[in-house]
C-alpha positions as CSV (number, residue, x, y, z in Angstrom):
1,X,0.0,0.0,0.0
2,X,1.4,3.2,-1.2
3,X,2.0,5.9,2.1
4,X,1.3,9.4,2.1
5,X,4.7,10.5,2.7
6,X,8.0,9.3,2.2
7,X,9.7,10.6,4.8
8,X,7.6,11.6,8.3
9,X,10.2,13.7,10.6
10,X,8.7,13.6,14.6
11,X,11.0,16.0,17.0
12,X,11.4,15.9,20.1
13,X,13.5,15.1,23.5
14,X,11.9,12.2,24.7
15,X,12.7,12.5,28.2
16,X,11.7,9.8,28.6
17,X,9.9,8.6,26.0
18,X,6.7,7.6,26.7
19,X,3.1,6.2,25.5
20,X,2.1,9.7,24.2
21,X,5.3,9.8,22.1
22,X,4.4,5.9,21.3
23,X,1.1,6.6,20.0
24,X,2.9,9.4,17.4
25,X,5.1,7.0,16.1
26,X,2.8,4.3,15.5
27,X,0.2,7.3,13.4
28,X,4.2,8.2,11.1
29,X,4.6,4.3,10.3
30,X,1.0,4.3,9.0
31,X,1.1,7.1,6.8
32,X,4.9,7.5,5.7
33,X,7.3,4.6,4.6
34,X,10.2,6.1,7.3
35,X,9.7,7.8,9.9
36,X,12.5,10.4,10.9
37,X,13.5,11.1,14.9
38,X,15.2,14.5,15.9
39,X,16.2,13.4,19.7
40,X,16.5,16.9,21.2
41,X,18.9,18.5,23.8
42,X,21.3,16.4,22.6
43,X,25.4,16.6,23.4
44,X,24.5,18.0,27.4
45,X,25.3,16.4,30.8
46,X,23.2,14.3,32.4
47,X,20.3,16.4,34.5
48,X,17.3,16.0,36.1
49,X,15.5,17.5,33.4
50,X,17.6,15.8,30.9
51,X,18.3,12.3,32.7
52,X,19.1,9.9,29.6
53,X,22.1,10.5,26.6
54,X,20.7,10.3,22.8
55,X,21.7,6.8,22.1
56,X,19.7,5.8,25.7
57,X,17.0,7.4,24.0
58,X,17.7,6.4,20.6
59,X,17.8,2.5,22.4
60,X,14.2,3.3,24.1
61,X,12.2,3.9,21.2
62,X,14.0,1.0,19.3
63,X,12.0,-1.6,22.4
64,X,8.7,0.2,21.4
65,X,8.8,-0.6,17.7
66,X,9.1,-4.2,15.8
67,X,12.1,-5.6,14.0
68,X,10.4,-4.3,10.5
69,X,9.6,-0.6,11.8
70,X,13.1,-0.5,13.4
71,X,14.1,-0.4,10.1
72,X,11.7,2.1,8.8
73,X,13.2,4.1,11.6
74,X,15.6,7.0,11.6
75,X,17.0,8.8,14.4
76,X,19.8,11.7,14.4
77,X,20.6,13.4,17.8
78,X,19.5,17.4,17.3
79,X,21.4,19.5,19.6
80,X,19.7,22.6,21.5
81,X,20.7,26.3,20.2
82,X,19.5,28.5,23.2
83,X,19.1,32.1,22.3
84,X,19.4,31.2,18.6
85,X,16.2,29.8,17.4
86,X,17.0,30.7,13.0
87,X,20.2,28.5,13.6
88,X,18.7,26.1,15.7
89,X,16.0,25.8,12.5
90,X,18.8,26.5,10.0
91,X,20.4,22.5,11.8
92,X,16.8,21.1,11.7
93,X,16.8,21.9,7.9
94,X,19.9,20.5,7.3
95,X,19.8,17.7,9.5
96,X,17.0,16.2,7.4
97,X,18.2,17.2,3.9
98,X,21.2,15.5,4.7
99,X,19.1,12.4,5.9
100,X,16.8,12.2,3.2
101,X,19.7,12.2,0.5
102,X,20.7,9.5,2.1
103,X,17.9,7.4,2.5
104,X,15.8,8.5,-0.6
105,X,16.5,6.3,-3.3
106,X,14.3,6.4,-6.2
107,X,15.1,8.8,-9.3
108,X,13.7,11.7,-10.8
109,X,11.2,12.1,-8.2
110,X,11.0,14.8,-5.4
111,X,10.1,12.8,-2.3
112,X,7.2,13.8,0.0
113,X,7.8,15.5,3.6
114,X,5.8,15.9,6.7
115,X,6.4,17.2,10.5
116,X,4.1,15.2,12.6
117,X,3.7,16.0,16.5
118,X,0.7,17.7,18.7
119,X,0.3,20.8,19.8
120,X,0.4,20.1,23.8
121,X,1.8,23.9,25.0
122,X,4.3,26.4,24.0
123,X,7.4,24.2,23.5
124,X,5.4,22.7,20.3
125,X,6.0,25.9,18.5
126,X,8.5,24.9,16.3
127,X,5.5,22.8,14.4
128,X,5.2,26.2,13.0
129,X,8.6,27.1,11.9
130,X,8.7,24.3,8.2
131,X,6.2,25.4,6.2
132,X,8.0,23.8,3.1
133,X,6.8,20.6,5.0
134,X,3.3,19.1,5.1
135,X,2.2,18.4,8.5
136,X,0.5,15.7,10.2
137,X,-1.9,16.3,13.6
138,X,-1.9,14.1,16.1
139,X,-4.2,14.1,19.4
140,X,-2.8,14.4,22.4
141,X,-2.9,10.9,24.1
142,X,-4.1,10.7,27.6
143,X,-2.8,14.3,28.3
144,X,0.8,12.4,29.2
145,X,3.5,14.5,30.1
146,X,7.7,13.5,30.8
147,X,8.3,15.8,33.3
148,X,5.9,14.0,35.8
149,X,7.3,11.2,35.0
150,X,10.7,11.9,35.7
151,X,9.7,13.7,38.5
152,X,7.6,10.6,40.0
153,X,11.3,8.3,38.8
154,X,13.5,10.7,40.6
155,X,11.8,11.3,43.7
156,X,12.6,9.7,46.8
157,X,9.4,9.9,48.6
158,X,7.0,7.8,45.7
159,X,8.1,4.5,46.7
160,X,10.2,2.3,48.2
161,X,12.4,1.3,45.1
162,X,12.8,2.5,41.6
163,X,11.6,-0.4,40.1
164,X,8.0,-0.2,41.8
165,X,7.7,2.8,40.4
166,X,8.6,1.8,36.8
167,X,5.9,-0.9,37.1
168,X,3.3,1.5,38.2
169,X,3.9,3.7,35.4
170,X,3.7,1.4,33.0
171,X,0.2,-0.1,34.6
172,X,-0.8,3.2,34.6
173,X,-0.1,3.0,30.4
174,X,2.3,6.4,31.1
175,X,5.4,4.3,29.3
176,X,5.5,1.4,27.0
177,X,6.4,-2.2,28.3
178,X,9.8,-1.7,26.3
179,X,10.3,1.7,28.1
180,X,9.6,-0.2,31.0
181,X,11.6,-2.8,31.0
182,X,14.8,-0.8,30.0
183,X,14.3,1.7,32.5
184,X,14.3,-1.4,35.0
185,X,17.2,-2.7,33.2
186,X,19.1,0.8,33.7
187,X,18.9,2.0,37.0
188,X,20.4,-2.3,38.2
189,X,23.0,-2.2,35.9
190,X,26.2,0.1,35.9
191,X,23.8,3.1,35.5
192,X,22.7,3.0,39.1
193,X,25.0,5.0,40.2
194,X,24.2,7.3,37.9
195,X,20.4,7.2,38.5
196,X,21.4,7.8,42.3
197,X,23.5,10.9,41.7
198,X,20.4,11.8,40.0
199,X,17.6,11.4,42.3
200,X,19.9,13.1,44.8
201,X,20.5,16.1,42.8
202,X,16.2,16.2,42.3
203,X,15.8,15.9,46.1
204,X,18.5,18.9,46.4
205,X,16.3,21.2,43.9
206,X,13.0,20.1,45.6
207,X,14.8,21.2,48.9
208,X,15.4,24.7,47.2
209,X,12.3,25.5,46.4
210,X,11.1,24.7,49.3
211,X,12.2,27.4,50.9
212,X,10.2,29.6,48.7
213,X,6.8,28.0,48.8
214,X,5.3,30.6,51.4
215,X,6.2,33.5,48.7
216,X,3.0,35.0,47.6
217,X,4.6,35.3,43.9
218,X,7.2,32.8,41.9
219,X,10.2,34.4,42.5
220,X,13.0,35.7,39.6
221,X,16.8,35.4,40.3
222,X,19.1,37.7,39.2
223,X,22.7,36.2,39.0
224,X,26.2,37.7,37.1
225,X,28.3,35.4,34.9
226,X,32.0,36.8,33.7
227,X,33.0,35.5,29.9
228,X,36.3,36.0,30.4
229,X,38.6,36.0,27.3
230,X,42.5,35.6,27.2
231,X,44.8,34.7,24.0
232,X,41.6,32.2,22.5
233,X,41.0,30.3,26.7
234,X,38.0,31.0,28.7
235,X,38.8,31.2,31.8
236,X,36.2,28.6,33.9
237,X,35.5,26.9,37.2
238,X,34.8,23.4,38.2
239,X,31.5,23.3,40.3
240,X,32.4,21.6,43.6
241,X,28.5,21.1,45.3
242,X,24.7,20.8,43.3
243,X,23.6,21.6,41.4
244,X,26.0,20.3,38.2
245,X,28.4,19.1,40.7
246,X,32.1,18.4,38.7
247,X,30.4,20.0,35.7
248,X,32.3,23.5,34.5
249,X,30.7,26.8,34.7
250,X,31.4,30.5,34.1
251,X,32.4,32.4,37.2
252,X,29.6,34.0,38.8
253,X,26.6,33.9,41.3
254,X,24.0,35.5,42.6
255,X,23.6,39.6,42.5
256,X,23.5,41.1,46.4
257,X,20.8,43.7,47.0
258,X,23.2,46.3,47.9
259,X,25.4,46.3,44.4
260,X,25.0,47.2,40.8
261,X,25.2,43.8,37.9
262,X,28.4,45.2,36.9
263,X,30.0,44.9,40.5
264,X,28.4,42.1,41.4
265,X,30.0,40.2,38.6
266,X,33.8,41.8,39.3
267,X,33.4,40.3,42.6
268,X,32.1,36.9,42.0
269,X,34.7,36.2,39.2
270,X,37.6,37.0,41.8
271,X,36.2,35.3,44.3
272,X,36.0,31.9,42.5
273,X,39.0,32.2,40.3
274,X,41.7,34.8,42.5
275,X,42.1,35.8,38.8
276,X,45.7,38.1,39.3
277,X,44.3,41.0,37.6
278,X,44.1,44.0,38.8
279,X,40.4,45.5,39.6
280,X,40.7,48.7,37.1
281,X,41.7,46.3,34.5
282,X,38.7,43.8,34.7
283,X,36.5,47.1,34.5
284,X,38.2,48.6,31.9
285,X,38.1,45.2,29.8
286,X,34.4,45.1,29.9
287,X,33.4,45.0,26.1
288,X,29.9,44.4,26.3
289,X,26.9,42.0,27.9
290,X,23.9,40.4,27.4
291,X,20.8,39.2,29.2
292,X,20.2,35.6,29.4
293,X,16.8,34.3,30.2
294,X,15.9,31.1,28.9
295,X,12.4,29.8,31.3
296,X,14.3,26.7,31.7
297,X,17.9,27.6,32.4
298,X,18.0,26.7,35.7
299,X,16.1,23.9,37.7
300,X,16.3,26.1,40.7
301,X,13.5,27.9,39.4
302,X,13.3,31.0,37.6
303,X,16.9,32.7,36.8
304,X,17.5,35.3,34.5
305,X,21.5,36.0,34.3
306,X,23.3,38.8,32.8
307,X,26.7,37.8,31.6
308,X,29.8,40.3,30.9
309,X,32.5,39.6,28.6
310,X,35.6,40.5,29.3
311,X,38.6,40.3,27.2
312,X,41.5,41.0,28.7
313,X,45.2,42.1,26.3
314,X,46.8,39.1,24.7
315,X,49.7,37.9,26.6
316,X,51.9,34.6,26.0
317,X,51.2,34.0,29.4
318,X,48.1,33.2,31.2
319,X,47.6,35.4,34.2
320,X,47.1,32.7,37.5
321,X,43.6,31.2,38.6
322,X,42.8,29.3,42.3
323,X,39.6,27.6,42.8
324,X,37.8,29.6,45.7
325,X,34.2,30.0,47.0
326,X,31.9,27.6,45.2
327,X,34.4,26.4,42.6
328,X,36.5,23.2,43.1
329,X,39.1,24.8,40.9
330,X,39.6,27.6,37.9
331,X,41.1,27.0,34.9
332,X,42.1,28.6,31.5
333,X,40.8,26.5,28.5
334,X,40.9,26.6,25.1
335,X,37.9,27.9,23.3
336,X,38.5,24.9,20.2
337,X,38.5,22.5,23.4
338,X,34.7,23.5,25.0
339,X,32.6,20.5,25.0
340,X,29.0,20.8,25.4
341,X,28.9,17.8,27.5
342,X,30.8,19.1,30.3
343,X,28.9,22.6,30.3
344,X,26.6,23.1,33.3
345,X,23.2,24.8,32.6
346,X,23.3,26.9,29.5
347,X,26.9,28.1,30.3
348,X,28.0,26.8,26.7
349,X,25.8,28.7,24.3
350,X,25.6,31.8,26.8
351,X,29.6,31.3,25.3
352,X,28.8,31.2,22.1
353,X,26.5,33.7,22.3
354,X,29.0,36.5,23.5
355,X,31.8,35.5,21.7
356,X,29.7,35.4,18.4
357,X,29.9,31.9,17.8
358,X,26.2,32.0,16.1
């Protein structure tokens, strides 16, 4: 039976991935011959909003499907562009030209296209940014959400062992049986670790917040973060508590209510680095900054940081860093050598942003 569409493309992060995201999958391999994957947030540490790594994910949605739609199946890890939504589109675009030339194989024909997904909330508005593509609308199934889900995994306090509480969620039809059973199979083997360091970083976030649950109104953060330039290194800090815990970090923290942005980030970047520069000099090596405030930048709620780049004369030599305050230690790096991976919050494109890298 001839399909609708050659190609189906179905983006999203999948965090986990769940009976909802099941129930789109099975609609693509009905009306398109493949059905294309974009695994979001891709290329970032391990969080508790971002628990499992793209081939984890990739390896989920392979126990959900048969041997045959396996094959029909194509997944490419998408990687997030905060504060850059044209090049984040721009990698979209070229993620699935590149895919189709590759798996499109008859001649002389132009092969058919379609984005297929729901719209559950704001986060589905990229369903509006292909209009080159058709588009396939699916219902929402069961109203099933991933952050409850992780939330319910994560928490220490909704049962007495993580593998009760993959059971119930699959009784409750929130994740497929081969969701189920690899969850299960992940937090026994040489990921529980992992899974551990996990839950306790949740319980550490759900602490925070607790201690603003009598505000009257969601509070807003204000925190300072120095992009400090030197001779093509950044000059960055190893976290040494939660959140991101051994994950590196621009210098900075959390703006005083007795100082101006500018001040408050001088002194937080010489508190956790002792950067040997003197204080006219930082201030007088302020180029410019930016306000960065992505809704979900933070897991300790609602943090909007302004970040000052600062680009101090080149010099052959490095000026000396030591670890102080919250960091475990401060370090010069190579801007060719910043890996995503190791990058806690949106520290890395708040980089890229300020040093023009998009």
């Amino acid at each position: 039976m001839n399909k609708k569409f050659d190609f189906l493309i179905f983006i999203g992060r999948f965090q986990p991935f769940h009976s909802g995201h099941l129930k789109v999958v099975e609609k693509a391999m009905l009306q398109s011959e493949k059905v294309i994957m974009l695994i979001g947030s891709a290329h970032q540490p391990r969080s508790i909003r971002n628990p499992w790594l793209f081939l984890e994910r990739d390896e989920m949605i392979r126990s959900c499907l048969s041997e045959s739609e396996s094959k029909r199946l194509i997944s490419a890890p998408l990687m997030d562009v905060t504060y850059n939504d044209e090049l984040w589109v721009k990698n979209v675009q070229s993620t699935i030209n590149g895919l189709i030339t590759a798996h499109f194989a008859t001649p002389h024909k132009h092969p058919k296209v379609g984005l297929i997904g729901h719209s559950k909330d704001h986060t589905s508005y990229y369903l509006n940014l292909f209009p080159q593509w058709g588009s396939v609308a699916v219902e929402d199934y069961k109203n099933i959400n991933a952050t409850p889900i992780r939330n319910h995994l994560l928490s220490t306090e909704t049962a007495t062992d993580h593998s009760s509480k993959i059971r119930q969620l699959h009784s409750e039809d929130m994740i497929p049986l081969g969701v189920s059973n690899y969850l299960s199979q992940f937090v026994k083997t040489t990921q529980q670790e992992t899974f551990n360091q996990l839950c306790a970083e949740f319980e550490f976030i759900k602490k925070y917040k607790s201690g603003w649950e009598t505000a009257p109104y969601q509070p807003t953060f204000v925190t300072v973060d120095a992009v400090v330039i030197q001779s093509g290194h950044i000059l960055l800090v190893e976290r040494k508590a939660r959140p991101g815990k051994g994950l590196f970090a621009l210098p900075g923290g959390f703006l005083d209510g007795s100082e101006k942005l500018k001040d408050a980030c001088i002194r937080e970047l010489r508190e956790e680095t002792k950067l040997k520069v003197p204080l006219a000099v930082l201030y007088g090596s302020i180029k410019h900054n930016d306000v960065f405030d992505d809704p979900y930048r933070s897991m300790r709620g609602r943090t909007i940081t302004h970040a000052f780049y600062i680009e101090l004369k080149p010099n052959h030599e490095l000026p000396k860093v030591k670890g102080g305050d919250d960091a475990r230690r401060a370090f010069w790096l190579p801007l060719s050598d910043l890996n995503p991976e190791q990058m806690f919050e949106d520290h890395y494109f708040i980089i890229q942003k300020m040093i023009g890298g998009y």
